[in-house]
Residue frames as qw, qx, qy, qz and C-alpha x, y, z in Angstrom:
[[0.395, 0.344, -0.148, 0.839, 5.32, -27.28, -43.65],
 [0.255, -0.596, 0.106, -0.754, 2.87, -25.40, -41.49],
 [0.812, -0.473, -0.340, -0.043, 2.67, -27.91, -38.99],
 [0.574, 0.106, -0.365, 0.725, 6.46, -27.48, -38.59],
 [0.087, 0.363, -0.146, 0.916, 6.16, -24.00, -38.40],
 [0.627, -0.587, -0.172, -0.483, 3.09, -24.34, -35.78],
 [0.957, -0.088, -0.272, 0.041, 5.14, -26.58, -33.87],
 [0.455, 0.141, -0.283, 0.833, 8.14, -24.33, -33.54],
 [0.267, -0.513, 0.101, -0.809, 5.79, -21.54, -32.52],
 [0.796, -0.567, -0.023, -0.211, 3.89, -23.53, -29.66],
 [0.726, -0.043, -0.360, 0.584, 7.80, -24.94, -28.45],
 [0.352, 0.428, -0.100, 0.826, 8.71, -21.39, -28.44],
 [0.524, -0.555, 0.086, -0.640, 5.66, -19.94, -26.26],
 [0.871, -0.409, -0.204, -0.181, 5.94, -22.88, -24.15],
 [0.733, -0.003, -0.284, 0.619, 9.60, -22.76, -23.47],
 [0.157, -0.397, 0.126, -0.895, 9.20, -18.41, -22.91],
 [0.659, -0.544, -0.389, -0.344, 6.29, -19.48, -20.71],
 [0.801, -0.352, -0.382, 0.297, 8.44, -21.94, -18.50],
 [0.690, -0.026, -0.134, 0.711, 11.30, -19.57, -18.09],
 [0.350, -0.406, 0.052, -0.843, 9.02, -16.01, -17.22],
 [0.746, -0.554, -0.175, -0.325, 7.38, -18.26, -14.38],
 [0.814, -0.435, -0.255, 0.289, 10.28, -19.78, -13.00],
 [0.447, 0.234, -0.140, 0.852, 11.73, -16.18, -13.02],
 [0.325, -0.706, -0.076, -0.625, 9.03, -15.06, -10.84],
 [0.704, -0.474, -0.415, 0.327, 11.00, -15.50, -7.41],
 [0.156, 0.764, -0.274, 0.562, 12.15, -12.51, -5.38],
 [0.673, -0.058, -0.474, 0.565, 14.57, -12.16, -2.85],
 [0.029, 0.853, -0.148, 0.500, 15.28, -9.75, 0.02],
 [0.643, 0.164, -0.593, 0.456, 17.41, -9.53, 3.36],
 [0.466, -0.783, -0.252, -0.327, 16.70, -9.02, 6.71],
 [0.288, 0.468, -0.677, 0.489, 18.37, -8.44, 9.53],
 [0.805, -0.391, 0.095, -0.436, 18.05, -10.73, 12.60],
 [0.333, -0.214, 0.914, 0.087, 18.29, -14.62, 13.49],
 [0.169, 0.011, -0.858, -0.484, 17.11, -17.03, 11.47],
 [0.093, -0.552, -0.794, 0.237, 14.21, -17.60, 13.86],
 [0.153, 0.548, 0.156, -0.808, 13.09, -13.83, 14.27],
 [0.416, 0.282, -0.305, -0.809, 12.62, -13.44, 10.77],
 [0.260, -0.280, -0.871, -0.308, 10.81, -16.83, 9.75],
 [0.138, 0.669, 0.573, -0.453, 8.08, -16.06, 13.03],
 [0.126, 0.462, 0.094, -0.873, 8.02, -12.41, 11.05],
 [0.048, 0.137, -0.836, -0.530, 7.34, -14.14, 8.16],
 [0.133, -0.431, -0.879, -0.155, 4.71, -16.05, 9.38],
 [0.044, 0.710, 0.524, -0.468, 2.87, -13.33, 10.92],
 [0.136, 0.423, -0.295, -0.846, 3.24, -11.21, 8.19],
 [0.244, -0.068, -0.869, -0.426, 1.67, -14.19, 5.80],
 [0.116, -0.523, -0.839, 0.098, -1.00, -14.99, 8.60],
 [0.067, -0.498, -0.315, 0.805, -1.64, -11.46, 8.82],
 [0.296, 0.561, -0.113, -0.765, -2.98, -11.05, 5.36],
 [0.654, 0.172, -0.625, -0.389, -3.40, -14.46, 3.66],
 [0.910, -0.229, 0.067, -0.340, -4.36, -17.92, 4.40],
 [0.052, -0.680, 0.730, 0.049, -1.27, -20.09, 5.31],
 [0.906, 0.085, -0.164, -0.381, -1.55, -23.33, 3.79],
 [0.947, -0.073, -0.170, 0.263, 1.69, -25.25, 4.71],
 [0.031, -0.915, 0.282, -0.286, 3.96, -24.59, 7.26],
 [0.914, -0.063, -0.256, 0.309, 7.55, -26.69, 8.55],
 [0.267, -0.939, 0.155, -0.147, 9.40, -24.48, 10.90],
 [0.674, -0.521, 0.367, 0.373, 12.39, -27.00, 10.63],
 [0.567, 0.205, 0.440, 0.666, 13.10, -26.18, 7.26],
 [0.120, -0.512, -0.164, 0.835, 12.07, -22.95, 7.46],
 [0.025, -0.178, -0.682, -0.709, 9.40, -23.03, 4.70],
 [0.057, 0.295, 0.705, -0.643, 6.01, -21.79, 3.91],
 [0.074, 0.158, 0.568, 0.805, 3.94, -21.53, 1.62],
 [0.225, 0.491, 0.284, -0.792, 0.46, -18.97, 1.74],
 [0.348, 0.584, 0.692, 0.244, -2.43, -18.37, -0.60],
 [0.110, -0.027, 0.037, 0.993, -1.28, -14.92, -2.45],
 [0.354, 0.308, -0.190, -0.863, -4.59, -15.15, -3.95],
 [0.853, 0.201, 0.358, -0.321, -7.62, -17.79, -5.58],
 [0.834, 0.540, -0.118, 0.003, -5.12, -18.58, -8.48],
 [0.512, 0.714, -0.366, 0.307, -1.91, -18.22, -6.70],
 [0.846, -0.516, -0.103, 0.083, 0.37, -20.17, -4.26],
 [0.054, 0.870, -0.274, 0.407, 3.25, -18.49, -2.78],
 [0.968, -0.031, -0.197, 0.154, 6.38, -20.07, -1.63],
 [0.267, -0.911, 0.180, -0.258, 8.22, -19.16, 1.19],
 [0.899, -0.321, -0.273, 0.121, 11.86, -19.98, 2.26],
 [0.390, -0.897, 0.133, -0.163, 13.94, -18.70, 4.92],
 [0.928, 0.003, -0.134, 0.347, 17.62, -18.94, 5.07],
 [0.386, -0.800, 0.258, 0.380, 21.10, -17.41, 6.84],
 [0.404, 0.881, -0.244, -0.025, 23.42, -15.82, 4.61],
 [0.861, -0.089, -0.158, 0.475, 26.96, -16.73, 4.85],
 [0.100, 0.160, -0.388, 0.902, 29.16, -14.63, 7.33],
 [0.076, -0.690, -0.702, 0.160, 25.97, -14.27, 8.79],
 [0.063, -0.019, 0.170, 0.983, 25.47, -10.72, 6.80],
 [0.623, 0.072, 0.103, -0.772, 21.45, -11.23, 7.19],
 [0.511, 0.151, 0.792, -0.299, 18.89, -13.50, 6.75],
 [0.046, 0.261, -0.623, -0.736, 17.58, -14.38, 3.25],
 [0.456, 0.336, 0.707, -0.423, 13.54, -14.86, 1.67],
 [0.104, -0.160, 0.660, 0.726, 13.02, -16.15, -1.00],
 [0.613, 0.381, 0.255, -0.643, 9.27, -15.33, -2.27],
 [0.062, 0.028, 0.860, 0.506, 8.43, -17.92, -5.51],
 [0.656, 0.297, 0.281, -0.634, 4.84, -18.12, -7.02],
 [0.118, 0.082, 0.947, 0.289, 3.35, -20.60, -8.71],
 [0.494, -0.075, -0.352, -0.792, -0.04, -20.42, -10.69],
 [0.435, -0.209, 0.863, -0.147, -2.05, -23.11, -9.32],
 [0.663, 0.610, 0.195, -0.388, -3.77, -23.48, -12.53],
 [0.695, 0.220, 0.392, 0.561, -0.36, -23.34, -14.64],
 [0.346, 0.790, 0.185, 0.472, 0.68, -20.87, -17.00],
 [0.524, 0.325, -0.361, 0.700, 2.51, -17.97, -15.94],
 [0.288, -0.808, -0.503, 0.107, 2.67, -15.78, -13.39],
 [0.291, 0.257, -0.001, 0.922, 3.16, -12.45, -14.33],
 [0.002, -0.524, 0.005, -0.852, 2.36, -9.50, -12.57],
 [0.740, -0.552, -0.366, 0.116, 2.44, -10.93, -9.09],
 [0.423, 0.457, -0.240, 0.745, 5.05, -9.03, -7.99],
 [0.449, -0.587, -0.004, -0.673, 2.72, -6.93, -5.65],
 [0.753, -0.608, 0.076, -0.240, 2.52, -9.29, -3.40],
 [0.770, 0.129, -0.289, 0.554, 6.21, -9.79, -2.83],
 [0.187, 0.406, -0.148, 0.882, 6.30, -6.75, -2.04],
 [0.583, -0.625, -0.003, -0.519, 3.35, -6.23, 0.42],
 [0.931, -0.186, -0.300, 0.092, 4.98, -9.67, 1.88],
 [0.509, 0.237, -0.349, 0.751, 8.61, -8.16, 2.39],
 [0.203, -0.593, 0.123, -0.769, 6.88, -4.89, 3.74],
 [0.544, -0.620, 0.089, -0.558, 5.29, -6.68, 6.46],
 [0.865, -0.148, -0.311, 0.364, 7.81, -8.91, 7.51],
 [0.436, 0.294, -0.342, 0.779, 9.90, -5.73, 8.17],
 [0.324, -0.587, 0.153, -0.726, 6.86, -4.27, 10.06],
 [0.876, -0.422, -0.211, -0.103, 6.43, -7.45, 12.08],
 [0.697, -0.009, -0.290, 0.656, 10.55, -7.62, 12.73],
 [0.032, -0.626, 0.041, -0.778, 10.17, -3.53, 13.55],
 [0.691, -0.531, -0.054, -0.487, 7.50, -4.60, 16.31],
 [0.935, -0.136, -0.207, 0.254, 9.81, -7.51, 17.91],
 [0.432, 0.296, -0.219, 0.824, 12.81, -4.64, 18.45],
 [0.183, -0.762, -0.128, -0.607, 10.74, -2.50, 19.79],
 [0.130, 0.157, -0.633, 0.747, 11.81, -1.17, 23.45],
 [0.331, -0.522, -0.740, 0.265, 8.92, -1.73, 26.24],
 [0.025, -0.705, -0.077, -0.704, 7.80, 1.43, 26.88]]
């Protein structure tokens, strides 16, 4: 009987595991082409991590967030062309989960918008 009941508990943590990591992907939207924002992308990734794979025809990329974490990067046009869509994903590269990355979604978005900012800019 307590195996069961061990058994149901380790399913349980291991199924809550899977499904909190593969809910760590954020999204946001940019405006542009599809090209502008991937380059911003990448300079926003080379500008503050270590870029570890990179396929400009599929508009992927993926960056070391961090010594335990690999960040996954892909770039697509909305439909109507209403912006440009990045999807951030992490992945442990150890396993297990990966909570409280966030943060660096967020630094990541920020400086894609400051790299797309800098690319608008008028010539002085």
């Amino acid at each position: 009987m307590r195996w069961k009941l061990f058994l149901l508990v380790v399913t349980i943590v291991m199924m809550c595991s899977t499904t909190l990591n593969a809910a760590n992907s954020k999204t946001a939207t940019f405006q542009g082409t599809v090209d502008q924002v991937f380059n911003a992308a990448v300079k926003a990734a080379q500008s503050k991590w270590r870029v570890t794979f990179l396929d400009r025809e599929t508009k992927t990329l993926t960056f070391d967030g961090n010594s335990e974490l690999d960040c996954n990067i892909a770039v697509e046009e909305m439909p109507d062309s209403s912006g440009v869509r990045v999807t951030w994903t992490a992945h442990r590269k150890t396993g297990g989960t990966t909570w409280g990355t966030t943060h660096i979604a967020e630094q990541f978005f920020k400086a894609i918008e400051e790299q797309l900012s800098k690319q608008t800019k008028p010539p002085l």
